[in-house]
N, C-alpha and C positions, 0 to 999 in steps of 0.2 A: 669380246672375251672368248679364247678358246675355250675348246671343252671341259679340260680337265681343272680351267680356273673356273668354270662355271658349276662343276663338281664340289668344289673344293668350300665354294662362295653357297651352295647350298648345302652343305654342312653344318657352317660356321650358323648360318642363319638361323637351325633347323637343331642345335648340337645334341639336345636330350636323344635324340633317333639316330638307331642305327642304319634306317634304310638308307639314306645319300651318303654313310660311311663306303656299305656294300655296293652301292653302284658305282663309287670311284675304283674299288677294287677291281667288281670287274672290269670296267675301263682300263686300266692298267695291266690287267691280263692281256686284253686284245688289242690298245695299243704300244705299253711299255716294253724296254729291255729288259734281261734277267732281272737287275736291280729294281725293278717296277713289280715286275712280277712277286718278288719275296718281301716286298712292300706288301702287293695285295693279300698275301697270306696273311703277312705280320696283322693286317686292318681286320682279315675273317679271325685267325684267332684271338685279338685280344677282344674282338665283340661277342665273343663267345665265352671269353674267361669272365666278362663285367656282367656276366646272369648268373654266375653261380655264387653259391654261398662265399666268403671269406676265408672256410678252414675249409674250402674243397677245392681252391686251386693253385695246388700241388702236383699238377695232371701231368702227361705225356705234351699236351698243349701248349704248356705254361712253358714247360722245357723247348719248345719249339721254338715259342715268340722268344724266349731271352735268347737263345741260339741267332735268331734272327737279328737282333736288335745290336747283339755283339759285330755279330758279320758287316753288316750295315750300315749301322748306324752313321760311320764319317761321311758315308757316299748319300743318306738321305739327306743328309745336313747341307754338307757343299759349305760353303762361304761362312755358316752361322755356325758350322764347330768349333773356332777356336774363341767365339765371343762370351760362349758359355759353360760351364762346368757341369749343367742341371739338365739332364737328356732323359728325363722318365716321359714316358706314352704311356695316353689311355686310349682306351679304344683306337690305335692304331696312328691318333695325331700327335705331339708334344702336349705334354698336360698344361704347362705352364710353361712365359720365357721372362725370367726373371732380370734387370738390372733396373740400375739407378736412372733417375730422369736426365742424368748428365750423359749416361752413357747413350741412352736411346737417343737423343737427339742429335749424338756425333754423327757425320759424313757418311763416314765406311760403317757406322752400323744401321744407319736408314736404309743405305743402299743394300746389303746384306739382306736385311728384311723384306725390305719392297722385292727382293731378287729370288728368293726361296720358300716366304710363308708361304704362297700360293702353290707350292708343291707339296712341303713338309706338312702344313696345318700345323696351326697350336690354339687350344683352348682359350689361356688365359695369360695376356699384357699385366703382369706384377711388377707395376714400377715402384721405386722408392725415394721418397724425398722431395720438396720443393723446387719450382724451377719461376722465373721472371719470363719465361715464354711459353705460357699455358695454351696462349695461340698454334704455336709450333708444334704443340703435342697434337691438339687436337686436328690442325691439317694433315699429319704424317697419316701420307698411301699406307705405310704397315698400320695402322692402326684397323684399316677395311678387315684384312686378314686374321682378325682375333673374336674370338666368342665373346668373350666377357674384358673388361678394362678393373683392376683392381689398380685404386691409385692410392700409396700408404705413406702418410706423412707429407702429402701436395699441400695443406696451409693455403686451399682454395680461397682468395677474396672474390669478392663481387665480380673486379672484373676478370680474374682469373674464369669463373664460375661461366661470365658473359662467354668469355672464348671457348669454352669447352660447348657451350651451347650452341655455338654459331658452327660444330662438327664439320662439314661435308665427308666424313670418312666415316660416321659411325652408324650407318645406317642397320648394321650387321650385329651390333653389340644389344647381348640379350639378358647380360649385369652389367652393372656397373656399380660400383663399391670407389666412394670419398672418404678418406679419411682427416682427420686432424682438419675439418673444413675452418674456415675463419672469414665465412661471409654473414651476410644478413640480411633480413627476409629478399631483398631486392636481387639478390644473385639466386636467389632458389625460385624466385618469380620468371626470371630468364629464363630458368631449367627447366620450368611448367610451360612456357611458351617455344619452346626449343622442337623443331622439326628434325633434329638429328637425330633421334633418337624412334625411329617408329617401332622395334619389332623388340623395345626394351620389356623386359618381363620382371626383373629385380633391381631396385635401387639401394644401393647403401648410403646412408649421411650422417657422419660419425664427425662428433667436437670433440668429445673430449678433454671438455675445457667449462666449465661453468663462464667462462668471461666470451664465449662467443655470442655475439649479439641477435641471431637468427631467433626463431620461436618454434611453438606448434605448429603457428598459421604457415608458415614457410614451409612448413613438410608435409600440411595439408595441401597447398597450393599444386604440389605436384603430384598428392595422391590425388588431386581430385580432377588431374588436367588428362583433356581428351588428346592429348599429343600422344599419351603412352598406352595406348586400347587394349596391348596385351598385360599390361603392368596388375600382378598378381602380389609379390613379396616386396618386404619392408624389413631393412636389415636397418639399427637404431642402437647397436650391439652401444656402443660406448657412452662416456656419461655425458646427458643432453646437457646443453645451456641453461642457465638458470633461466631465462624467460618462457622455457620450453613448460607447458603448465599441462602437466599427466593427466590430471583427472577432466579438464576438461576437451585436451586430446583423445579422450577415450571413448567420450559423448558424443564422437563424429558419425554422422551416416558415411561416409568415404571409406571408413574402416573396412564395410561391408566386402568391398573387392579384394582384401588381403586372404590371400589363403596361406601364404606364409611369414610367420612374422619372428625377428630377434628383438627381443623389449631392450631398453635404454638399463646399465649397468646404474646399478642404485637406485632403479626405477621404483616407480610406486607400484607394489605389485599388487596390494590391497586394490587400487582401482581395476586392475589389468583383469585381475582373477573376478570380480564383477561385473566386466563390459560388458554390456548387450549389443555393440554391434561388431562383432567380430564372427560373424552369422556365419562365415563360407572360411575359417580358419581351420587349417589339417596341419601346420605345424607349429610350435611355439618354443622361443627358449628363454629361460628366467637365466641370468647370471648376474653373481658381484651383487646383489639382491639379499633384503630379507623376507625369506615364505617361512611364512607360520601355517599351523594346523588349520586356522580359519581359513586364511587365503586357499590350501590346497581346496578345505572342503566346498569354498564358494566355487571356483574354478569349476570340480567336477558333481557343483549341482547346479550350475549354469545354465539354461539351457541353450543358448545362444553357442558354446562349445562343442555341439551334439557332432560336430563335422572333424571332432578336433582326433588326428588318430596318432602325432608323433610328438612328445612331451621331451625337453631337454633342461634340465636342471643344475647348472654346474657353477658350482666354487658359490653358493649363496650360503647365507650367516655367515656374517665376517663375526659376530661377536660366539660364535660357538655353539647357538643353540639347533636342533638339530628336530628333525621332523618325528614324528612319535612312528610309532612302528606299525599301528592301526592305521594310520594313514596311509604312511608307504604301503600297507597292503593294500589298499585301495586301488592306489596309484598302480600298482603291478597287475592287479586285476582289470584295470579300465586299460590299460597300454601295453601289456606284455613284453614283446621284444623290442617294441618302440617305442620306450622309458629308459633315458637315460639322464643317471640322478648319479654325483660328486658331492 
């Protein structure tokens, strides 16, 4: 591996830090062309505009990177300009490369991929849709290249699940987010045994279907498997399968290593807001939920919560009712700027 893929691969691995952003930069100073060069700029100021407030950049800076990004932009791309429409950068990489699982798997856009990720950088693989060759995804060289894999609407079976498990590319990926899965406990056991995945930090496994046949034990299998040592967050965001049984997934010592968590849409929040082992939890979000005044006040007289500093509450009471106003003063007193309540 050259340098600057070697740069590039310590990014991706590393993506929350900006230090391997700035040292590809300077590389790029000392060995690139102009075009390298107004890269490495574009890479210092946008890690410079992602520490400042939201209504404070508006700067001379801000004006710079878009100046830049304009100028640029077709000559960073190369080959991957015409595949996509969606070219926003953060800190300096592609934030996201968005297309369908038919498109990713074409010809000309593997090649594409495999040919410029390792220059360009992107964040975040958002593909869309089922495919009957879940294998094929999972061996695609671009897949090395990407921070995180958001796969939405894959209708993962077992042995879909098997082949994503069996990776050689994903060594790199530090989320991963399943939607619409359609396996049971036996493909999520694969996933806990799965050596693809070492440097994974967040997992998403989203049904969304009461008829999917998986449980708790299948999403405990992988919270509690030593394949994933850095595995911290537990994204659950959509609504679990009926065998998936809340109150006594809640009763798990495993929970202990979640420091971030999205609870299951319709979830039982009465159990959620009385876990005690959620001991090392700093973020949580309720949605599609109903929180009552009880729930909030068990929540923040928990003590098991004591870690808990970012509260997200959005679109719960479907039937109208609505949290009393003593509460929410609570809630704004315990979380201030990181309380967010719809």
């Amino acid at each position: 591996m050259d340098d600057r893929r070697a740069l590039m691969a310590a990014i991706l691995a590393d993506p929350g830090e900006d230090t391997p952003r700035l040292a590809l930069a300077d590389w790029l100073d000392e060995h690139g062309d102009a075009r390298d060069r107004a890269r490495a700029e574009f890479i210092r100021l946008q890690c410079e505009l992602a520490r400042l407030p939201e209504d404070a950049k508006k700067t001379p800076a801000h004006k710079r990177s878009e100046a830049l990004h304009k100028k640029h932009l077709l000559a960073w791309l190369g080959s991957l300009a015409p595949l996509n429409s969606m070219h926003e950068f953060t800190r300096g990489l592609l934030a996201h490369w968005y297309c369908t699982t038919q498109e990713f798997l074409k010809k000309d856009h593997q090649r594409a991929l495999a040919e410029r990720l390792p220059l360009v950088g992107a964040h975040t693989l958002l593909l869309s849709g089922p495919t009957a060759r879940a294998g094929a995804v999972a061996g695609s060289a671009a897949l090395e290249w990407f921070a995180e894999l958001c796969w939405l609407g894959g209708k993962l079976d077992d042995d879909g699940l098997g082949e994503l498990a069996r990776s050689p590319c994903g060594a790199r990926l530090s989320r991963v987010l399943l939607s619409d899965l359609r396996c049971t406990n036996a493909g999520l056991t694969a996933l806990a045994k799965s050596a693809a995945f070492p440097n994974l930090r967040t997992i998403g496994l989203r049904a969304d279907s009461p008829r999917v046949a998986y449980t708790h034990r299948g999403v405990l299998r992988v919270l509690e498997s030593d394949r994933f040592p850095k595995l911290e967050s537990l994204d659950l965001l959509d609504r679990p399968p009926a065998g998936f049984n809340q109150r006594l997934f809640y009763n798990e010592p495993a929970l202990s290593r979640v420091r971030a968590y999205w609870a299951p849409n319709g979830g039982d929040t009465a159990a959620l807001c009385r876990c005690r082992r959620l001991t090392n939890l700093e973020a949580l979000r309720i949605s599609g939920s109903t929180v009552t005044d009880d729930d909030v006040r068990a929540l923040l007289d928990n003590p098991a919560f004591a870690k808990l500093k970012v509260l997200e509450l959005w679109g719960n009471n479907p039937t109208g009712s609505q949290l009393s106003e003593a509460v929410m003063d609570r809630l704004r007193q315990r979380f201030g700027a990181s309380l967010s309540a719809q």
